[in-house]
N, C-alpha and C positions, 0 to 999 in steps of 0.2 A: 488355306482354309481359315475364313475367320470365325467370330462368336454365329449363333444357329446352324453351324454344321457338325455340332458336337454331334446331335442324334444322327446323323449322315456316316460320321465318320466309324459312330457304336454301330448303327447299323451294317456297314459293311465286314465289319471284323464280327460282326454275329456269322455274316454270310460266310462269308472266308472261313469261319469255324464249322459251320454246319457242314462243309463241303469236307474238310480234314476226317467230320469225323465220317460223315459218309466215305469216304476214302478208306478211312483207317479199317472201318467193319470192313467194308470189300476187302483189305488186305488180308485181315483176319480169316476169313472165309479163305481166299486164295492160301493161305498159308494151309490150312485145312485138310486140302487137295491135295496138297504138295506133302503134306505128312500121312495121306492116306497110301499116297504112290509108293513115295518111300518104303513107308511098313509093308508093302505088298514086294520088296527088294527090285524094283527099279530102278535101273541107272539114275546117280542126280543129274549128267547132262540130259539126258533125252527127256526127265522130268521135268527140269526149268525150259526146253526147249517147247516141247507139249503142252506147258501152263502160260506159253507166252512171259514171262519171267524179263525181260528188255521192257518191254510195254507197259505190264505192274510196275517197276521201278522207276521209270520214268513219270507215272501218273502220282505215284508217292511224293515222287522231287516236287511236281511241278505244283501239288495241292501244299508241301510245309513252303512253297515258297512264296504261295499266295497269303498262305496265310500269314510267315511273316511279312509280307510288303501291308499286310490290312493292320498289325498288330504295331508296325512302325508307322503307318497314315494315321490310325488313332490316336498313338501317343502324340504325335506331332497336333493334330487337330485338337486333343482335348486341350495339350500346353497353351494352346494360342488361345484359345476360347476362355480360359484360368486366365490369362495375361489381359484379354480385351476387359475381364470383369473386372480389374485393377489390380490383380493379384502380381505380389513378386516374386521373383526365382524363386528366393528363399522358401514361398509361401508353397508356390508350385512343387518344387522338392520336400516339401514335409506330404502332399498330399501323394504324391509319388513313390514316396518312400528313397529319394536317389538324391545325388547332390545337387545343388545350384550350379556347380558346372554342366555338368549334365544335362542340367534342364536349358541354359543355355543353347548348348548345341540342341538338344531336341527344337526347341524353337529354332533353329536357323536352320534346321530339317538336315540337320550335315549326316551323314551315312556313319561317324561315326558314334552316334546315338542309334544306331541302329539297332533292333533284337541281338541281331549275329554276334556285332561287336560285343552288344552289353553282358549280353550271357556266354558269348565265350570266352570272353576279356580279349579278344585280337581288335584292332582295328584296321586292319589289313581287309575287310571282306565287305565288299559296296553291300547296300539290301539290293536285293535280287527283284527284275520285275517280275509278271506274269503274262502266260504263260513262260519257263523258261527257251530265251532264245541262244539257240544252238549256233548261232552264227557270231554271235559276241563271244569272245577268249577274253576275259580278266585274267590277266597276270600279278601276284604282288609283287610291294616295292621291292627293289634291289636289295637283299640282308636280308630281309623278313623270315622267317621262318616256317611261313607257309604255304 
């Protein structure tokens, strides 16, 4: 992504956002249902089996994963857009709030700059595309811890 696709890149992580939070209310709601059953002493199996409970969870994963792949394209697109207006790391990392190293890797788009990494401190964990696909297995490196 170079400079004029900043609004492209905000845009998409607006969308990516709108969709989490629509996700999120449905989950809310679903959660709802599932604390109505409950209080009525229902089994939790045949509860989570009845509310479909596989299918919510998966729709969860698959909306925080979009939304992180939008929140990792932004960062990366704004960096580069910062960089084409002449800006340097340093300058980019003050606007970011994060190091010059960091800004570095966001700019060379490396995975570990990614949300995952930066918020959970691991960088063992690629960003994820969208939809998640179920036929990819990521394994971490050998020793890792996760």
């Amino acid at each position: 992504m170079r400079a004029g696709s900043g609004s492209e890149v905000v845009a998409c992580y607006t969308d990516a956002l709108q969709r989490l939070i629509e996700r999120l209310e449905a989950q809310v709601a679903w959660n709802g249902t599932l604390i109505a059953d409950l209080d009525r002493h229902a089994p939790l199996p045949d509860v989570l089996a009845n509310h479909d409970s596989a299918q919510f969870s998966l729709a969860m994963t698959n909306a925080l994963a979009e939304f992180d792949r939008a929140r990792f394209d932004m960062r990366v697109g704004v960096a580069r857009a910062l960089q084409d207006l002449g800006m340097a790391n340093t300058e980019i990392a003050g606007v970011f709030g994060v190091s010059r190293q960091l800004v570095h890797r966001i700019l060379a788009g490396e995975s570990q700059a990614s949300p995952q990494a930066v918020g959970a401190g691991s960088r063992d964990s690629p960003p994820r595309s969208t939809p998640i696909d179920e036929s990819v297995h990521w394994a971490p490196p050998p020793g890792s811890s996760s």
